[in-house]
LUMGUMAR-96791 format. One line per 8 residues: number of its first residue (from 1); for each residue y, x, z of C-alpha. Coordinates in steps of 0.2 Angstrom, whole numbers. Each point is the difference from the previous one (the first is absolute). Layout:
# residues N
NUM) Y/X/Z  ...
***
This chain:
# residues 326
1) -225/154/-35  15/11/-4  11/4/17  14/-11/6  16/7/-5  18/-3/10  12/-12/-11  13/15/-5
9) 15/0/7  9/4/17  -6/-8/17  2/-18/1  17/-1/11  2/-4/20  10/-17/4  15/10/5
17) 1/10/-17  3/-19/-11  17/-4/-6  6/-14/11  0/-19/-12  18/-1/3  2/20/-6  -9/-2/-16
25) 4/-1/-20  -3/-18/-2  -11/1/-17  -4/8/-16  -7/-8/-14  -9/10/-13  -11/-8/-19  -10/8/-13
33) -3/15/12  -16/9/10  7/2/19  -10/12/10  1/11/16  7/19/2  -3/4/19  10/-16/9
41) 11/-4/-16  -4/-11/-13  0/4/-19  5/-9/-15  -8/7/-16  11/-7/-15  2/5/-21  16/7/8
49) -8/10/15  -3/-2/18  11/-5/15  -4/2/18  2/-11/12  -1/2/18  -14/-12/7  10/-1/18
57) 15/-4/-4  -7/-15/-13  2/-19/6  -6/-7/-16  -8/4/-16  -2/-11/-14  -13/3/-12  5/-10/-16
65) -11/-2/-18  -10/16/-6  2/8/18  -14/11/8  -3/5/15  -15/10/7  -9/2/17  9/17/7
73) 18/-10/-3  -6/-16/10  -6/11/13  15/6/3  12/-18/-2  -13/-4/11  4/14/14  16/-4/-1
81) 2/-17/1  7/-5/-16  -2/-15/-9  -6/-3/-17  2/-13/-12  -7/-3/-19  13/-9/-10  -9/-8/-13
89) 9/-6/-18  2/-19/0  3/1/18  -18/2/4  -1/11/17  -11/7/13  4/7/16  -6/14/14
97) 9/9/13  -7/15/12  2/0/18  12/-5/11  11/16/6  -2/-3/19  -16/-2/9  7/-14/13
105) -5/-17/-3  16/-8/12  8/-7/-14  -13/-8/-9  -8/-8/16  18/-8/3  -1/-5/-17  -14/-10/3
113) 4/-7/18  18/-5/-9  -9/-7/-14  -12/-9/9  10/-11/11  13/-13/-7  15/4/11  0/21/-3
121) -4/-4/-18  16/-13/-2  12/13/9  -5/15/-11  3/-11/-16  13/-5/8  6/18/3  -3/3/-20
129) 14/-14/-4  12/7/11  -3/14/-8  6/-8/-18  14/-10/11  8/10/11  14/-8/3  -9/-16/4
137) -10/-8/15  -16/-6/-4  -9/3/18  -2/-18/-2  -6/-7/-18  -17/-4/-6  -11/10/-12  5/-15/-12
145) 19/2/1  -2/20/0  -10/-2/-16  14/-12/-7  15/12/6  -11/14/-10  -1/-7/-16  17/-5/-3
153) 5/19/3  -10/5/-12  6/-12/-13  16/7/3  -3/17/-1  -9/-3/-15  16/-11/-7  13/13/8
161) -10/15/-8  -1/-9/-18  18/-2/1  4/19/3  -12/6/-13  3/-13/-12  -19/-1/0  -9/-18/-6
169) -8/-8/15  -10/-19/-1  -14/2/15  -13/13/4  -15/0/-10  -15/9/-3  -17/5/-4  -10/10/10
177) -16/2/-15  14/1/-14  17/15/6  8/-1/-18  1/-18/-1  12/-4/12  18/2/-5  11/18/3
185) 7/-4/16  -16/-6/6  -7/15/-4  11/11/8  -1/-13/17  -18/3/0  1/20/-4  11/3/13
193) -9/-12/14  -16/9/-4  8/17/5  6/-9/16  -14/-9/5  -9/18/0  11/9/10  -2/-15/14
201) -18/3/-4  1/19/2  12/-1/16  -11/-16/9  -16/11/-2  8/16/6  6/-8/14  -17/-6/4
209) 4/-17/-1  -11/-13/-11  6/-7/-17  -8/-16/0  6/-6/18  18/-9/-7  10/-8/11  7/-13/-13
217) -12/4/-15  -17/-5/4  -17/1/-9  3/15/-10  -6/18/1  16/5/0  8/-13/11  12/14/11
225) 5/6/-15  10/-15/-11  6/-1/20  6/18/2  5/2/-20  11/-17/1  13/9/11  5/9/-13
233) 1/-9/-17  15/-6/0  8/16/5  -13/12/-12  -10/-7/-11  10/-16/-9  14/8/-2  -9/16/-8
241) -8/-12/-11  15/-8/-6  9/15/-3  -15/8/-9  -3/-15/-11  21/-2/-5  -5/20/-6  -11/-6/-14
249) -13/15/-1  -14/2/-11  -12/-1/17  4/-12/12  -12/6/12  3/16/-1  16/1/2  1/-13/14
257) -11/12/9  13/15/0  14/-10/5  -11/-7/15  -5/20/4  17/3/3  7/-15/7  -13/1/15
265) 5/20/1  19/-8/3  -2/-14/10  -16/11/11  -11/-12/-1  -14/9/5  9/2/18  7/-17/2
273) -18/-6/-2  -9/11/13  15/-7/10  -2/-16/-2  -20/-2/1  2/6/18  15/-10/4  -8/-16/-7
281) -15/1/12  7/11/14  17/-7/4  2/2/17  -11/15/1  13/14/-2  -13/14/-3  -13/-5/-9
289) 14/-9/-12  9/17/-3  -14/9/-6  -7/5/17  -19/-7/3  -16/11/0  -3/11/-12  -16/7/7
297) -18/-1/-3  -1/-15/13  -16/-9/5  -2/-14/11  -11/-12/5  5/-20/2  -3/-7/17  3/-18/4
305) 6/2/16  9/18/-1  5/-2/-19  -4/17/-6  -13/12/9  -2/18/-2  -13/6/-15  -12/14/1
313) -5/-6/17  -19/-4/7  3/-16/9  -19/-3/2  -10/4/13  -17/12/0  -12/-14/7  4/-19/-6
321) -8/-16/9  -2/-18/-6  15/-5/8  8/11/-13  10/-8/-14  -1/10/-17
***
């Protein structure tokens, strides 16, 4: 048996080194290519030559048709927390993401005490509507009339973005086995919701959070995500898509990605998200809702009585008798 080589590359990174989510590019989106790893960059081998890309600095990378990647370049997305997505043609995707870039599990463990009782869960969904209606109260409205008050938003932000781009609109349709059926504007709507729904994805999971614990979407993989994502569509990704599709290009898709690269650069997506994870599940928790938390390699025992117990600690006894319970 031949001896065990090291992957090639520099050192995987400390915590401390990684690029904050809320710091990072937001995502790159890269076809017909063979992306690899030079030290803690990535490559991307073309007919036109090869780019570099810093693997720290990376939120999201898109792999779309006749990409390759090999084993030294998802090492080192990996390391660094990025996530990846194949996009498929015909709309056919597959996802994967690395690992979170904090090693405290706070958030995600108020995550699922929010999610798990009915009164935390209605106030943080409540929370994402007042989000969407600022200047409103609706402290006191049902899940049913927040879901009514939603929907006639988005039809008008789909009517009000029509009229300003002199783009057709009818309703939103679509085929998830089938991309190129639906109409242009369709295509662009579900072009730029996929680049949103992975930057949620990339800044849930960096956060530590889960993707599938959603506070108003239920029963999906990715629940938190169409939560978190659904902030933002009126304000980022229908608009981008009207305006995209009222330019006509050859590709819809393509072009509709570049538009949403650089509107989520403008608006700093990336930052607001980070900011409003924390303050979705930490309102009245000034530190830990700022960013503060810990970031250390914490380890604890649960303890019915005490909550949390210290780890790497002998709490047996040298001698045990049968009054002893195990």
């Amino acid at each position: 048996m031949s001896a065990k080589r090291a992957v090639p590359g520099s050192s995987p990174p400390e915590l401390a080194e990684l690029v904050r989510v809320e710091d990072r590019l937001s995502f790159a989106y890269f076809e017909r290519c063979v992306i690899n790893r030079a030290d803690n960059a990535i490559t991307v081998t073309d007919e036109t030559g090869t780019m570099h890309v810093p693997a720290a600095a990376l939120s999201v990378l898109m792999l779309g048709p006749g990409a390759s990647v090999t084993h030294p370049a998802m090492t080192v997305i990996g390391e660094n927390g990025a996530t990846v997505i194949w996009v498929g043609e015909r709309g056919v995707r597959m996802y994967a993401f690395g690992k979170p870039l904090t090693h405290s599990s706070a958030l995600l463990q108020r995550q699922a005490r929010m999610v798990s009782n009915t009164r935390s869960r209605l106030a943080v969904a409540r929370r994402m509507y007042q989000m969407r209606f600022p200047d409103e109260d609706v402290s006191g409205l049902t899940m049913q009339q927040l879901r009514g008050r939603e929907g006639a938003r988005v039809r008008r932000v789909y009517r009000e973005c029509s009229a300003r781009t002199g783009v057709e609109w009818d309703k939103r349709t679509y085929d998830h086995d089938d991309f190129d059926s639906g109409t242009e504007i369709n295509k662009a709507l579900s072009a730029a919701h996929t680049c949103l729904y992975a930057l949620a994805h990339a800044a849930i999971v960096a956060l530590g959070c889960s993707p599938g614990l959603g506070f108003v979407h239920v029963g999906h993989e990715r629940s938190f995500v169409y939560d978190i994502a659904d902030l933002y569509k009126a304000e980022l990704s229908i608009p981008v898509a009207f305006e995209t599709a009222a330019m006509q290009p050859d590709d819809i898709g393509s072009a509709t990605r570049r538009r949403m690269r650089d509107s989520v650069y403008d608006l700093s997506i990336m930052k607001r998200m980070a900011r409003d994870i924390r303050g979705l599940l930490c309102p009245d928790d000034e530190e830990l809702g700022a960013g503060g938390g810990d970031e250390s390699d914490h380890v604890g025992l649960w303890d019915g009585k005490d909550g949390e117990v210290a780890a790497g600690v002998s709490y047996g006894t040298d001698e045990f008798t049968d009054d002893d319970e195990w």
